[in-house]
mmCIF file of the N, C-alpha and C atoms, coordinates in Angstrom:
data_MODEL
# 
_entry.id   MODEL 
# 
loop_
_atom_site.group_PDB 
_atom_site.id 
_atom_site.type_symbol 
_atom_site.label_atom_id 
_atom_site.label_alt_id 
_atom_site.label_comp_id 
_atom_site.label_asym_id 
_atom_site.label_entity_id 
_atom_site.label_seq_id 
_atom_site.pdbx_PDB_ins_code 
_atom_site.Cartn_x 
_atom_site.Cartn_y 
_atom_site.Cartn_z 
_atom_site.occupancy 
_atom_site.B_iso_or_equiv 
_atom_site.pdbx_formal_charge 
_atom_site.auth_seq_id 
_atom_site.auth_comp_id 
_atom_site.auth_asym_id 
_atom_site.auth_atom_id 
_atom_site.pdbx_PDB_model_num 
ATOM 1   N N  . UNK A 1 1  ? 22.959 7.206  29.613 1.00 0.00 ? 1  UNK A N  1 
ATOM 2   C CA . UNK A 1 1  ? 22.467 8.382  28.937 1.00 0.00 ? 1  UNK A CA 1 
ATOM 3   C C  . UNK A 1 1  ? 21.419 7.949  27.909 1.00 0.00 ? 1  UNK A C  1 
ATOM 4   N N  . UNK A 1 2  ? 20.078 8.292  28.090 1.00 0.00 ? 2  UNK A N  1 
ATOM 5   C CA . UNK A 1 2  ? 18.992 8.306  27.377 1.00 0.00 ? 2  UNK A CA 1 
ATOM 6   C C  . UNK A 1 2  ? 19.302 8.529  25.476 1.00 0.00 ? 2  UNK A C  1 
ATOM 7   N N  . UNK A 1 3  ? 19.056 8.028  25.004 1.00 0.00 ? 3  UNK A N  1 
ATOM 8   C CA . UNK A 1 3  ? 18.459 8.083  23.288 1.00 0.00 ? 3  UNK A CA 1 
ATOM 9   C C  . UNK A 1 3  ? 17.828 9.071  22.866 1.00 0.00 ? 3  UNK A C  1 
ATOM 10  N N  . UNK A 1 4  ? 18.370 10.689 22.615 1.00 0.00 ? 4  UNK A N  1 
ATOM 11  C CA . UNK A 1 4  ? 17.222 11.532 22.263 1.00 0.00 ? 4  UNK A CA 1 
ATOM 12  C C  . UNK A 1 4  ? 16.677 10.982 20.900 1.00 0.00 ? 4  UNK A C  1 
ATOM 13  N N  . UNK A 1 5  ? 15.952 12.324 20.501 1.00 0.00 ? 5  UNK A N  1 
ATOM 14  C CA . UNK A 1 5  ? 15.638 11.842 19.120 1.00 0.00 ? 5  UNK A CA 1 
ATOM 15  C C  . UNK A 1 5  ? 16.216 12.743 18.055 1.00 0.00 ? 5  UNK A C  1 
ATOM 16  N N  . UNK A 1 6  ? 17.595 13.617 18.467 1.00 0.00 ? 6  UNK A N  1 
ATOM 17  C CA . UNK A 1 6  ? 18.158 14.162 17.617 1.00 0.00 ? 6  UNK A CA 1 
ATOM 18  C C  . UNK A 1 6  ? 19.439 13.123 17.123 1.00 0.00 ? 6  UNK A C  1 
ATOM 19  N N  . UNK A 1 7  ? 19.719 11.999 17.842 1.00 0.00 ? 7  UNK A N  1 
ATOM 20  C CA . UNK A 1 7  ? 20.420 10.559 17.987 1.00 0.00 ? 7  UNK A CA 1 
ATOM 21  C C  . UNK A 1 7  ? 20.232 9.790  16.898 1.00 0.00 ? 7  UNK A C  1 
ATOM 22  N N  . UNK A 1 8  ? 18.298 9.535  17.134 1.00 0.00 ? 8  UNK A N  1 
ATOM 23  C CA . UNK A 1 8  ? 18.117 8.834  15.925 1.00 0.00 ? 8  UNK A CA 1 
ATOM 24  C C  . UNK A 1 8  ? 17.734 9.771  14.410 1.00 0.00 ? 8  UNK A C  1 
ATOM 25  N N  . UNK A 1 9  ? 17.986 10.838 14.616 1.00 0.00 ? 9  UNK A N  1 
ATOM 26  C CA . UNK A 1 9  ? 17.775 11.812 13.651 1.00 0.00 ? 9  UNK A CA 1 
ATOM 27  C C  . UNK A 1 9  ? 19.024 11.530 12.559 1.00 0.00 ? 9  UNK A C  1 
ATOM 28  N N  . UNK A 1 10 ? 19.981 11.518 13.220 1.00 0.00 ? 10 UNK A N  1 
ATOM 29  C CA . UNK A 1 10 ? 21.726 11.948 13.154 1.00 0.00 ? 10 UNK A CA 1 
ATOM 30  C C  . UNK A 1 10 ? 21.623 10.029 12.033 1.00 0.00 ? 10 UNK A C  1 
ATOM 31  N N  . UNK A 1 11 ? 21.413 9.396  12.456 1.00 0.00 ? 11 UNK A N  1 
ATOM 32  C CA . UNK A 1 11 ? 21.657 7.875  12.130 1.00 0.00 ? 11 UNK A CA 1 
ATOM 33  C C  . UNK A 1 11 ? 20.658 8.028  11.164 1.00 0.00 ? 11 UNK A C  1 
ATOM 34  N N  . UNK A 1 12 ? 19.682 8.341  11.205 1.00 0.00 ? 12 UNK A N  1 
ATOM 35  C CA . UNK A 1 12 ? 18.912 8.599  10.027 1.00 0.00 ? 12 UNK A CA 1 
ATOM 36  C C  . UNK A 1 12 ? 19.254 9.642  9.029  1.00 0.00 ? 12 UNK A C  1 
ATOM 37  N N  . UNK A 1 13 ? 19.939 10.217 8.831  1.00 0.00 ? 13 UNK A N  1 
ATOM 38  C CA . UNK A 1 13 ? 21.109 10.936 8.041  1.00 0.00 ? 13 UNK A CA 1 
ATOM 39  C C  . UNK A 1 13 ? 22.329 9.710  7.720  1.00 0.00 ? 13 UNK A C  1 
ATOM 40  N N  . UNK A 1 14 ? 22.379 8.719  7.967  1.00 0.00 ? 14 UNK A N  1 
ATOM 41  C CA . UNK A 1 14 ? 23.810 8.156  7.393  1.00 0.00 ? 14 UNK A CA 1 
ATOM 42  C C  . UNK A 1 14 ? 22.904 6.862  6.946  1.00 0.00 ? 14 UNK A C  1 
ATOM 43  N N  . UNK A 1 15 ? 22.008 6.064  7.543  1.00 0.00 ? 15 UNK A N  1 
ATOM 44  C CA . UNK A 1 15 ? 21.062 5.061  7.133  1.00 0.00 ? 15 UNK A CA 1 
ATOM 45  C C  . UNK A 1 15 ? 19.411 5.231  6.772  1.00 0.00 ? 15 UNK A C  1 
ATOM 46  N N  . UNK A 1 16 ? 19.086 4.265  5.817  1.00 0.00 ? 16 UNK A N  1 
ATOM 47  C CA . UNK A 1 16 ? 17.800 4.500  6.033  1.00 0.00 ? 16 UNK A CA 1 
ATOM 48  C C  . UNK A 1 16 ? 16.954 3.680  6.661  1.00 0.00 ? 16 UNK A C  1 
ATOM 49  N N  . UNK A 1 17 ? 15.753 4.323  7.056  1.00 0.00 ? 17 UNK A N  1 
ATOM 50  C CA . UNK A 1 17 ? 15.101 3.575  8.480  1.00 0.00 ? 17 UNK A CA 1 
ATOM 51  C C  . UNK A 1 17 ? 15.005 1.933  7.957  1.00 0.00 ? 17 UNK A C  1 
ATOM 52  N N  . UNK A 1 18 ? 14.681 0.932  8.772  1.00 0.00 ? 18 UNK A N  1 
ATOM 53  C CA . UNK A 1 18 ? 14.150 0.151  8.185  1.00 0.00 ? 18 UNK A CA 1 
ATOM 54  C C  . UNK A 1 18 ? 12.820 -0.306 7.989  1.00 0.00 ? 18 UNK A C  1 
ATOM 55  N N  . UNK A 1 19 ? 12.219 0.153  8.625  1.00 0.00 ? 19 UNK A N  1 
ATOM 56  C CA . UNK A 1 19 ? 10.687 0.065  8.640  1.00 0.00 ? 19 UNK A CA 1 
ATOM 57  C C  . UNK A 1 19 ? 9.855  1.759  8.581  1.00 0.00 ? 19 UNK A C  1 
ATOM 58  N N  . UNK A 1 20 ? 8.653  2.230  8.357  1.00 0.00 ? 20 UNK A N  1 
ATOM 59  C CA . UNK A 1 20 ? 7.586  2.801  8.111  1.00 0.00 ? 20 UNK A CA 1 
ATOM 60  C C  . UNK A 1 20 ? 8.995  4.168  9.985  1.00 0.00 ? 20 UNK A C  1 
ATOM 61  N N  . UNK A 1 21 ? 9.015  5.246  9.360  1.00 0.00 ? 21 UNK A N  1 
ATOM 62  C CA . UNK A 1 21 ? 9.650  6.507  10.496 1.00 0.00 ? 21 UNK A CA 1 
ATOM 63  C C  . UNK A 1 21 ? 9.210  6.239  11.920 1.00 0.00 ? 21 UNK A C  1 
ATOM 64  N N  . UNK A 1 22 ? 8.016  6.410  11.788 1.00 0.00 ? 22 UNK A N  1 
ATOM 65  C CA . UNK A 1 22 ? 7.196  6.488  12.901 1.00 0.00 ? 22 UNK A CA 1 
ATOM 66  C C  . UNK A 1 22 ? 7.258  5.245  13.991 1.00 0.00 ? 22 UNK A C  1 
ATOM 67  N N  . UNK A 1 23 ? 7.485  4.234  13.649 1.00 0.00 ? 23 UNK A N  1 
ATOM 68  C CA . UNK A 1 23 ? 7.910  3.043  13.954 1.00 0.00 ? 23 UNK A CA 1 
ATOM 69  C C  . UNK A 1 23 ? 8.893  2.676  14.500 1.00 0.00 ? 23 UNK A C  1 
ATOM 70  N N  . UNK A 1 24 ? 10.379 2.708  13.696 1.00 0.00 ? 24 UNK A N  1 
ATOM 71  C CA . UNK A 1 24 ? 11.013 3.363  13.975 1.00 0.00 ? 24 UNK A CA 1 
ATOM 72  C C  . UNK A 1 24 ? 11.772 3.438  14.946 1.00 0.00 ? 24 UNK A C  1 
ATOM 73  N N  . UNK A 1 25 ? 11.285 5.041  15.029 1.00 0.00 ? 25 UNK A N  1 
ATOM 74  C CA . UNK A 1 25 ? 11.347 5.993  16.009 1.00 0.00 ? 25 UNK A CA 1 
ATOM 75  C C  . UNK A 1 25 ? 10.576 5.745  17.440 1.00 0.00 ? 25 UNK A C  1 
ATOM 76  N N  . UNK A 1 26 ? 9.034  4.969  17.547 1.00 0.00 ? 26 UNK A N  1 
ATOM 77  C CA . UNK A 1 26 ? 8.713  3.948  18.358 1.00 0.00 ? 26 UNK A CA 1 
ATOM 78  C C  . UNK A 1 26 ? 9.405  2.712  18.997 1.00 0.00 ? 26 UNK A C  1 
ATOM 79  N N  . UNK A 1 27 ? 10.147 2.058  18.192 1.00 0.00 ? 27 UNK A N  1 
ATOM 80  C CA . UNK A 1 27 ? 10.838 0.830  18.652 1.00 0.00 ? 27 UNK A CA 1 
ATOM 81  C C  . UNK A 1 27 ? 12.011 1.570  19.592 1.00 0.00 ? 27 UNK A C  1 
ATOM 82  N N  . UNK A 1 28 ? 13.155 2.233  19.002 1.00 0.00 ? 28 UNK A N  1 
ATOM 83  C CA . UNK A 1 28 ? 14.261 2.929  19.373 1.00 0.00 ? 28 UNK A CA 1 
ATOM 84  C C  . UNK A 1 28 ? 14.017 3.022  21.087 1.00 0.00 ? 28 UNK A C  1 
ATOM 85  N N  . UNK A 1 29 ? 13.211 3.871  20.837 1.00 0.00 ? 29 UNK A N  1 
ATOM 86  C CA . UNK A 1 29 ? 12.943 4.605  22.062 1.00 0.00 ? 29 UNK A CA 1 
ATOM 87  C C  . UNK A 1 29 ? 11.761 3.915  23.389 1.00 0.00 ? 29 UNK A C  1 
ATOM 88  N N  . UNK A 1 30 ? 11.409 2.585  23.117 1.00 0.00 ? 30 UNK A N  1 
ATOM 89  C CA . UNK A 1 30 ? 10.953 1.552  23.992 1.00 0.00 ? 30 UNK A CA 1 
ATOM 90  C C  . UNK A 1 30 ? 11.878 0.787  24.038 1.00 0.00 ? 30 UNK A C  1 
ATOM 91  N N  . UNK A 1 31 ? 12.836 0.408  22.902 1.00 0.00 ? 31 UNK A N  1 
ATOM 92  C CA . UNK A 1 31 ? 14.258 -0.355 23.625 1.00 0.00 ? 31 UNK A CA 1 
ATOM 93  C C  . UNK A 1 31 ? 15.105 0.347  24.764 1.00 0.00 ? 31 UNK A C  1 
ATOM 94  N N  . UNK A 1 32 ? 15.324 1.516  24.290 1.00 0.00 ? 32 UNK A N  1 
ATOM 95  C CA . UNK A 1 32 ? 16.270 2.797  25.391 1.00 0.00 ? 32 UNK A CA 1 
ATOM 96  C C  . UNK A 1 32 ? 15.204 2.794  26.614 1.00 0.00 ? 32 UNK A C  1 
ATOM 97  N N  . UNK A 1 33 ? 14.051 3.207  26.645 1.00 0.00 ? 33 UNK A N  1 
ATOM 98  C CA . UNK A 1 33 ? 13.826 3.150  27.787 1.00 0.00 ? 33 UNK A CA 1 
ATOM 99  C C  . UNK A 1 33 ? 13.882 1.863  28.747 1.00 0.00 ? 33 UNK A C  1 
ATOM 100 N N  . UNK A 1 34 ? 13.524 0.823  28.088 1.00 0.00 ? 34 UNK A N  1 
ATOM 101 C CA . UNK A 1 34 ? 13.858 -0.444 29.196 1.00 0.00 ? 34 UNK A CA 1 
ATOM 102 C C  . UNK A 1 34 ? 15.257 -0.581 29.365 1.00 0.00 ? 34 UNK A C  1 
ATOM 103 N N  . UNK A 1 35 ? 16.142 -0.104 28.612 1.00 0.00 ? 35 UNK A N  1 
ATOM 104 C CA . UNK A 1 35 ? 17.469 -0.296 28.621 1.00 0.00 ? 35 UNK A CA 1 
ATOM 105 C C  . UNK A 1 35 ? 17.881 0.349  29.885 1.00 0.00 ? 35 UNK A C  1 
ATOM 106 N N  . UNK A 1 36 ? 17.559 1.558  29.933 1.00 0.00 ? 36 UNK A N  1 
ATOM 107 C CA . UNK A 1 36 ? 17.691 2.852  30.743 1.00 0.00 ? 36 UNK A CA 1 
ATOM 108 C C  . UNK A 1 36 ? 16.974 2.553  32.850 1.00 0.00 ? 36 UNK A C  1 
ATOM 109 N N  . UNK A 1 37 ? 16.109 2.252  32.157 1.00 0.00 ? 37 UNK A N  1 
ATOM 110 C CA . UNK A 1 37 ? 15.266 1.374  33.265 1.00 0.00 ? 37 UNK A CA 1 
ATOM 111 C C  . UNK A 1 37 ? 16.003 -0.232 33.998 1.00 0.00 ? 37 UNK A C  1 
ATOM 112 N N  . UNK A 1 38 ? 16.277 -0.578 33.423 1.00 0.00 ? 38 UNK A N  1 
ATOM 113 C CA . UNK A 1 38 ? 17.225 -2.083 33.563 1.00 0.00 ? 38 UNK A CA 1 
ATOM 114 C C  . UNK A 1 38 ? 19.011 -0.932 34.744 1.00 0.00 ? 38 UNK A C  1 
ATOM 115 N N  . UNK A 1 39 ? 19.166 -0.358 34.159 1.00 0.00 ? 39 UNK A N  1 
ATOM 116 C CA . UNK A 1 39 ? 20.749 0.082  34.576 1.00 0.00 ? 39 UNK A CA 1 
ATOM 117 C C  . UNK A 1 39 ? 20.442 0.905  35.984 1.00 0.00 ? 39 UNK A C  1 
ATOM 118 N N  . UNK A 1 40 ? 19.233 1.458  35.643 1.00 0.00 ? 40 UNK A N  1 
ATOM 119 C CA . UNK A 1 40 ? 18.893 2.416  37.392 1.00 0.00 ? 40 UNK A CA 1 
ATOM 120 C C  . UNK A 1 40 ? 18.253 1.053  38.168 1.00 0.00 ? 40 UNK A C  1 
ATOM 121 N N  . UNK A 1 41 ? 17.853 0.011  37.947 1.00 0.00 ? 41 UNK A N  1 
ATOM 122 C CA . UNK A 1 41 ? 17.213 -0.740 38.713 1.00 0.00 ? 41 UNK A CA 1 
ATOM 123 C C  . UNK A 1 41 ? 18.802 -1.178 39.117 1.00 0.00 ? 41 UNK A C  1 
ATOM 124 N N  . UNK A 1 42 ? 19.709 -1.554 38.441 1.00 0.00 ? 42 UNK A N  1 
ATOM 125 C CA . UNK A 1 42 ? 20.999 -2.278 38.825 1.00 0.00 ? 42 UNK A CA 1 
ATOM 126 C C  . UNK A 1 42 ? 21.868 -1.243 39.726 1.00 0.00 ? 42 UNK A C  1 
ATOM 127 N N  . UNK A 1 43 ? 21.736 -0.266 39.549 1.00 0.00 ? 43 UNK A N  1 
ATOM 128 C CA . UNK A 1 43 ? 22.165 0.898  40.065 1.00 0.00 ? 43 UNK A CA 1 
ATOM 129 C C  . UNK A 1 43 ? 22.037 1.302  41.325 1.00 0.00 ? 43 UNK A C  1 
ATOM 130 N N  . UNK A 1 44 ? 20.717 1.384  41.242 1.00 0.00 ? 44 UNK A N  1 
ATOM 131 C CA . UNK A 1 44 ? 19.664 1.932  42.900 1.00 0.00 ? 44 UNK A CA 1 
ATOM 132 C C  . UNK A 1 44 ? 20.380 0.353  43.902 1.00 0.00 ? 44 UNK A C  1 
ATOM 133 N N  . UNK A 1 45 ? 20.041 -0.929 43.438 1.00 0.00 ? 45 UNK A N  1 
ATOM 134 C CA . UNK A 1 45 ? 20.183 -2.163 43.791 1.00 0.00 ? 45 UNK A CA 1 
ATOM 135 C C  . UNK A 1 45 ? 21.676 -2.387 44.676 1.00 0.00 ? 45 UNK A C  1 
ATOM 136 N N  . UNK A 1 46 ? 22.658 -1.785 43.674 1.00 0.00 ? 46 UNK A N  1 
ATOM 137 C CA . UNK A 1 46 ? 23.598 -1.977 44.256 1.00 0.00 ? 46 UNK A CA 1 
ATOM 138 C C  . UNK A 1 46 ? 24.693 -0.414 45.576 1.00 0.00 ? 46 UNK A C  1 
ATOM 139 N N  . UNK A 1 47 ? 23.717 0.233  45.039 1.00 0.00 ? 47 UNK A N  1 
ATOM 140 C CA . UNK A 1 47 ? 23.784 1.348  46.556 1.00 0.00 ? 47 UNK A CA 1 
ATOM 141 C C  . UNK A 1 47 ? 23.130 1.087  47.589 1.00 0.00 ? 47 UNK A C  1 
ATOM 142 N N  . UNK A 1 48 ? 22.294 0.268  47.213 1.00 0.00 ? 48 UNK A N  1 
ATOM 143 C CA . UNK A 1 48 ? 21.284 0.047  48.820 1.00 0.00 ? 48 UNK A CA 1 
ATOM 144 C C  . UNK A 1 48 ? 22.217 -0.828 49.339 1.00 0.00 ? 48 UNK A C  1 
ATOM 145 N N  . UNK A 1 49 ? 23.232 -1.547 48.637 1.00 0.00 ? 49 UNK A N  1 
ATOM 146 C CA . UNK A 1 49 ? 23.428 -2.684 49.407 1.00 0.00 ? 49 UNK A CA 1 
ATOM 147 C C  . UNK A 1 49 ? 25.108 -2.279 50.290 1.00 0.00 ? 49 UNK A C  1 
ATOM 148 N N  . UNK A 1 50 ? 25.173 -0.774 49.433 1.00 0.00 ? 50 UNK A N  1 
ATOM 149 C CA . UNK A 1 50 ? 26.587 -0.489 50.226 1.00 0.00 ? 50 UNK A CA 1 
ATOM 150 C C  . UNK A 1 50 ? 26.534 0.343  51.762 1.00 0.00 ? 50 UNK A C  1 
# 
């Protein structure tokens, strides 16, 4: 399940960012997507093979 940005909204209510918002909110969401990307590649990978 994807990282919205009401996620990092919510965490940004209990912490504060550590770097400049915008940033951020940039990093977050290029980690989640390769993250996200990495699990359907493992995913797709291992249905083809059943």
């Amino acid at each position: 399940m994807p990282i919205g940005i009401t996620h990092i909204y919510d965490y940004l209510n209990i912490y504060d960012a550590p770097v400049e918002l915008s940033i951020f909110v940039d990093a977050i969401m290029a980690i989640d997507n390769v993250l996200v990307d990495s699990i359907n590649k493992k995913l797709s990978s291992k249905s083809k093979t059943k």
